[in-house]
N, C-alpha and C positions, 0 to 999 in steps of 0.2 A: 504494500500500500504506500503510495507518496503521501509525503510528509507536508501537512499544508501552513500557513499561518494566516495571520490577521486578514490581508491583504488581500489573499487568493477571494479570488470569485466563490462565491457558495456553488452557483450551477453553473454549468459550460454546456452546453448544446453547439455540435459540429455539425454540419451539411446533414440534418434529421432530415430523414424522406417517409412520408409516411403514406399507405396505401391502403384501401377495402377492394381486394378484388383491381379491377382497372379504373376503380377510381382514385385519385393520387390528392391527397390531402393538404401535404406540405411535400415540398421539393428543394430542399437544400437551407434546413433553417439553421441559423447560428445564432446562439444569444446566451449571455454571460449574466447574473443577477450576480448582484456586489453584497458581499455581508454585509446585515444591518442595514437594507434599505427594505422601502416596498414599492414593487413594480406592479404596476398595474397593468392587465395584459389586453388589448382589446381587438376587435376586428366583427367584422359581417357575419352572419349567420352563414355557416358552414364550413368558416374559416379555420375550425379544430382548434381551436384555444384549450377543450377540453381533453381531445387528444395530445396537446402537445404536455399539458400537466400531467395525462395518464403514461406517456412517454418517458416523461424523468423518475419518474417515481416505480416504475418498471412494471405498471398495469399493460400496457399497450409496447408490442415490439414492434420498430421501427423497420421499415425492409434496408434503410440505411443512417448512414451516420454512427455519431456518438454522444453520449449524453455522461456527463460524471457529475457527480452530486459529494462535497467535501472531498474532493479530489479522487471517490472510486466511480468507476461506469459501472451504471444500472442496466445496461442492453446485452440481454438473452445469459442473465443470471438465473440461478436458480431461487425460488424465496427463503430457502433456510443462509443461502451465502448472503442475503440483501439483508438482514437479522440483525445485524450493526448496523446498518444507514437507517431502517424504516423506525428503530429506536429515538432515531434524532429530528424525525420531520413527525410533523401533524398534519392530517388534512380534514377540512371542510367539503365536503363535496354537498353539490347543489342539492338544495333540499332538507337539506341535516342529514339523510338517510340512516336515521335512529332505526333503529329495532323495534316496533310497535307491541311486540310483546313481551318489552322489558321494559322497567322504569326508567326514568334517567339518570337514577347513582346507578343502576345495572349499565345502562349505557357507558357512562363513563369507565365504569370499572373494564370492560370487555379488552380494549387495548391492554390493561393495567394483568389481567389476570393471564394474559396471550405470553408477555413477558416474563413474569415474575408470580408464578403459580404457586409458592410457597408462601405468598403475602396469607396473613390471617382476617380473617373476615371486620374486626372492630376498625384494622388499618387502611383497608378499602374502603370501609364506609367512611371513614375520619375524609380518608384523600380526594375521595368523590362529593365530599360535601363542599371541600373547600373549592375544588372547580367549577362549580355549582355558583359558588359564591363569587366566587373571581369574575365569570362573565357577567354578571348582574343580575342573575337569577334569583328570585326569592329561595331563602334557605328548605320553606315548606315545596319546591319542585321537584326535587332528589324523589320524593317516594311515588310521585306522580307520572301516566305513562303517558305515551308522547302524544295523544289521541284526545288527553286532557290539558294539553298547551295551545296556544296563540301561534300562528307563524313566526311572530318574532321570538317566541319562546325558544319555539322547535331550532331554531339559528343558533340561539344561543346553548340550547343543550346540545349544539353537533360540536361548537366550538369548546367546551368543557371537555368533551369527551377527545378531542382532537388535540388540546392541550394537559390530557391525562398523564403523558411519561415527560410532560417538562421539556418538550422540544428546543430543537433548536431553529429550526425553519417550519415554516407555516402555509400550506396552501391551502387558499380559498375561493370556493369556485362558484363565483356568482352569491356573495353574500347576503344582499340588499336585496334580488330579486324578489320581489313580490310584496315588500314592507312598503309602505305608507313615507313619505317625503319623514318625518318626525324617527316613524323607528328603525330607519337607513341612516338618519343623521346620527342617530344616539348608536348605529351601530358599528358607525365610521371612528367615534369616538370612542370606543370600546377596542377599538383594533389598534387604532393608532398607542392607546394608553399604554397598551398591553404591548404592545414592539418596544415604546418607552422602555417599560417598567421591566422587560423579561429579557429585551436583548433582541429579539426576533428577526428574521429576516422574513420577509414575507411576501410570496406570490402570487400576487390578487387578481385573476378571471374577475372584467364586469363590464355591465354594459353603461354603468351610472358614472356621469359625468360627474355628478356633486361629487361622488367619490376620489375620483382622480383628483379634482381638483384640491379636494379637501384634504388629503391623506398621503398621495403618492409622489415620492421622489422621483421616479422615474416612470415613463410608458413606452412598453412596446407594440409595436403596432404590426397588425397580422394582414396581410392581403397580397393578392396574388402568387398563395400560394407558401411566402417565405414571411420573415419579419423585416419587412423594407423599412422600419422608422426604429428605434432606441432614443428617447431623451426626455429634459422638461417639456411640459407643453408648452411652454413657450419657444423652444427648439422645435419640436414639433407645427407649430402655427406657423414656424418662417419656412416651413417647406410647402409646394404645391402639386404635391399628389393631389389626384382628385379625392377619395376617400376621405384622409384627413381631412385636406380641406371642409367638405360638406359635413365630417361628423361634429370638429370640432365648431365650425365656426357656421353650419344650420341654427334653427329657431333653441333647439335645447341648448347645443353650445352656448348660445350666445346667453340663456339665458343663467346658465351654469356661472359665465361670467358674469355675469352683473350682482349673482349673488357674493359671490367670493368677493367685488369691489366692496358691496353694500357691507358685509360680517368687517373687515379691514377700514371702512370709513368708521364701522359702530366701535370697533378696537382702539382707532387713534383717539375718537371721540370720550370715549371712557378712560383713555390712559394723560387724555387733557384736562379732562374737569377733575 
């Protein structure tokens, strides 16, 4: 195994090619996410944002390229050799895709028990209360099943259960989808807190503007095929691809901006009186 430090790239993605059959998904991706940032990953409906996640993470095998994650490659591993890396990343997948017939300290614990089978049942319950708590769940949701939560609940019990072994990278696939402008805000702030506060790197699939804007250090941009864009948006907005173009700077862009001016006029404006 190479030896990594601060510096290196968390993921590297080489010339990924990825295929169903003769339909070809991606064709020659390259993309590098920096420790300690969160990229925000976006692109068109059928663009495989979801495949290129399932890609690093070694769900989906590539028909080419390379993918290394902490400096090992995840492509055509076996899952007991991937047993060190899948220790160190969490994931979100769209939906929460809880367990419907476990509660959510059962959820939580499932990664926790996959691992470390010898834990005693009082220590599960302790550790799954606390992530429970961590993502802003009410402490009375642990005994509750996911069929008795809110959409925003069920986000927040996938993200509990996804930060059960203490990760170090975090992918999130489509987090905000289908939450109300209010509990996408509060849950933009929940992510970002939580990269603060834990160290995280984090690879954020989405389609919400506020988000990017709100949260992400970096975007990559998915279309024709490969990742033609890497930067701020405002890197991004000096380039004229069509795509960008119309995504960022159509009726929501624009209005995505006006909102980030407004929250930054209401910040100066508070940090003056």
């Amino acid at each position: 195994m190479r030896k990594t430090n601060a510096d290196d790239p968390v993921i590297v993605v080489r010339g990924l090619r990825s295929a169903f059959g003769e339909q070809v998904v991606h064709d020659g991706i390259d993309l590098s996410v920096r420790r300690g940032e969160i990229l925000g990953v976006v692109g068109g409906s059928g663009t495989g944002k979801s495949v290129l996640m399932r890609s690093i993470i070694g769900l989906q095998v590539p028909v080419a390229g390379e993918v290394e994650v902490f400096g090992e490659s995840t492509v055509n591993r076996e899952e007991i050799d991937l047993t060190g890396l899948t220790k160190r990343w969490g994931v979100l997948f769209q939906g929460g895709a809880l367990f419907s017939t476990l509660t959510v300290a059962e959820n939580v614990q499932v990664p926790i028990r996959e691992f470390y089978p010898d834990l005693e049942g009082a220590l599960l319950d302790e550790i799954a209360a606390y992530k429970v708590v961590m993502t802003g769940l009410p402490a009375d949701a642990g005994p509750k099943f996911p069929a008795e939560l809110s959409g925003g609940m069920k986000k927040r019990a996938g993200l509990a259960r996804a930060l059960a072994l203490d990760p170090e990278l975090l992918f999130l696939d489509e987090p905000t989808a289908g939450l109300d402008p209010i509990g996408a805000a509060a849950f933009d702030e929940l992510t970002a807190s939580l990269q603060k506060t834990l160290g995280l790197t984090v690879f954020l699939i989405t389609h919400d503007l506020d988000t990017l804007y709100a949260i992400c250090d970096r975007v990559a941009v998915l279309a024709d095929k490969k990742v033609i864009a890497v930067g701020t948006i405002d890197e991004l907005l000096a380039l004229d691809h069509p795509w960008i173009q119309e995504y960022f700077k159509g009726p929501r862009g624009r209005a995505a901006i006006a909102t980030v001016h407004t929250n930054e006029e209401r910040a100066q404006a508070k940090g003056s009186s």
